[in-house]
C-alpha positions as a LaTeX table, in Angstrom:
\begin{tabular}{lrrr}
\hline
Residue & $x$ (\AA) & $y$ (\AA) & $z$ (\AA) \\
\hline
Unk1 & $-5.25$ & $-27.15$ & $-4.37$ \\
Unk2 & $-3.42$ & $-24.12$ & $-4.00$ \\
Unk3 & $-4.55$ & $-20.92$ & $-6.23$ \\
Unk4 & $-1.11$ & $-18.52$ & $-6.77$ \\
Unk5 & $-2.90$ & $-14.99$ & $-7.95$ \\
Unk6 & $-1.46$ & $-11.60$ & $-8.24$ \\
Unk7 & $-3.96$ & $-9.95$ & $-5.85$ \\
Unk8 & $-3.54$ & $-10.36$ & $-2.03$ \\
Unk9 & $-5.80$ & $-9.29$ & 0.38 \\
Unk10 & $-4.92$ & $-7.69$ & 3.17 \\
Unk11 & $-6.86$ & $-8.33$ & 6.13 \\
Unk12 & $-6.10$ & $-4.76$ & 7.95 \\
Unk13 & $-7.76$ & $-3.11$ & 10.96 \\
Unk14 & $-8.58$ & $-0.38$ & 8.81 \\
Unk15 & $-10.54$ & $-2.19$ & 6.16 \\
Unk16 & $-12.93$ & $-2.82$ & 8.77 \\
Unk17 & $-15.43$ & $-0.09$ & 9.67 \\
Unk18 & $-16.80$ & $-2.23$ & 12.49 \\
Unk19 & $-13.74$ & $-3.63$ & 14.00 \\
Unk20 & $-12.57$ & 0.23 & 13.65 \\
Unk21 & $-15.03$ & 1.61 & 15.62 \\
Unk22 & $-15.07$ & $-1.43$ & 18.26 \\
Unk23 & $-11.31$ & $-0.55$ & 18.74 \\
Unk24 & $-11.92$ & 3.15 & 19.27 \\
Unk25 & $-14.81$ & 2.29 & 21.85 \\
Unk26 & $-12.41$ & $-0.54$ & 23.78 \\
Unk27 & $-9.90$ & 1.73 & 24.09 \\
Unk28 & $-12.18$ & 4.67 & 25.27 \\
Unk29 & $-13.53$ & 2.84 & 27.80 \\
Unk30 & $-10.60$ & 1.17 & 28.88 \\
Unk31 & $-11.67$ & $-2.52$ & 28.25 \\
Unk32 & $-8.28$ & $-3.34$ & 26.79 \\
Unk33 & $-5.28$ & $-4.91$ & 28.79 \\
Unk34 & $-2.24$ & $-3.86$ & 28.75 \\
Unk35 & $-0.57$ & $-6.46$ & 27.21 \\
Unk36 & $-4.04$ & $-6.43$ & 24.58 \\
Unk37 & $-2.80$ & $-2.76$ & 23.96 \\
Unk38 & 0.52 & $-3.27$ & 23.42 \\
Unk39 & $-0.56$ & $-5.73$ & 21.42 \\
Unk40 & $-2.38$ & $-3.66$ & 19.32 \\
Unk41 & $-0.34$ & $-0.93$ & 18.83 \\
Unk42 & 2.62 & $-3.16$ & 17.03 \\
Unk43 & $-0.05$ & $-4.01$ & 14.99 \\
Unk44 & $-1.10$ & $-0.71$ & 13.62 \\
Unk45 & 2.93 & 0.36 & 13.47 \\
Unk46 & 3.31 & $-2.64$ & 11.79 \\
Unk47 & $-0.21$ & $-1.78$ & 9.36 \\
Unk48 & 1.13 & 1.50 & 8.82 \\
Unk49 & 4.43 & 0.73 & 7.49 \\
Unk50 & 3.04 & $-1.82$ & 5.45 \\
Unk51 & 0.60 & 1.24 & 4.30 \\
Unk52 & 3.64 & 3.34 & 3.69 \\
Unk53 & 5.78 & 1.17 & 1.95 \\
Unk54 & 2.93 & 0.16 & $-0.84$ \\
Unk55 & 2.49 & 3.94 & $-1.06$ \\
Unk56 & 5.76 & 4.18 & $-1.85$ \\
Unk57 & 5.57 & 1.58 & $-4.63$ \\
Unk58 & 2.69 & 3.68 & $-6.34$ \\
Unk59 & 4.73 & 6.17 & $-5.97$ \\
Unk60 & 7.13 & 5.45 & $-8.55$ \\
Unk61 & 4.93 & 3.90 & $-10.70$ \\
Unk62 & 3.38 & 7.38 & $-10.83$ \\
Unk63 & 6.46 & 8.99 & $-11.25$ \\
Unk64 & 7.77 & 5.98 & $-14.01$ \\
Unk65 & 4.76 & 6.92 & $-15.73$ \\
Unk66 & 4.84 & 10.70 & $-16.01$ \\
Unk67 & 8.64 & 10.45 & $-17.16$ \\
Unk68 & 7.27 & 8.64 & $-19.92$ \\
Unk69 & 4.54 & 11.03 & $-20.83$ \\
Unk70 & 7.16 & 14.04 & $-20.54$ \\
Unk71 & 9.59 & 12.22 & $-22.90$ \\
Unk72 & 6.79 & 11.02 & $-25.50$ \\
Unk73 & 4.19 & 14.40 & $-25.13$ \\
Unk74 & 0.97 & 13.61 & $-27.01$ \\
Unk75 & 0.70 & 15.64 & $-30.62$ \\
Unk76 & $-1.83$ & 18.60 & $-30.17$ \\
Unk77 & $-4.88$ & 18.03 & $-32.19$ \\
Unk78 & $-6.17$ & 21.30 & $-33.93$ \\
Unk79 & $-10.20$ & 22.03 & $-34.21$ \\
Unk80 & $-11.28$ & 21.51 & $-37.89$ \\
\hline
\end{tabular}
């Protein structure tokens, strides 16, 4: 049975606090191949743009949304 929902999870190196930091220690100590490097870094490229293009998308939901609070302003309530 397949479930079709709105909401996908991403399953990103930096949603992972431990695999973070085991990264960050690999690499210091230089317990990662080359090729496991390389392998790596398309990932995070590939992470970030990912990152950059669903900040983009919030973006201009932001900006959809504050061009339709500056064309509809609120009315200003007085204190009784």
């Amino acid at each position: 049975m397949s479930m079709n929902t709105g909401i996908v999870y991403a399953n990103r190196l930096c949603d992972s606090d431990s695999m973070t930091t085991k990264l960050i220690y690999q690499v210091k100590k230089n317990q990662l191949s080359d090729r496991e490097l390389d392998k790596l870094q398309a990932r995070c490229s590939r992470e970030l743009n990912e990152l950059r293009n669903e900040l983009n998308v919030l973006l201009q939901e932001l900006r959809a949304i504050a061009d339709r609070s500056a064309s509809n302003p609120a009315p200003v309530r007085k204190a009784a």
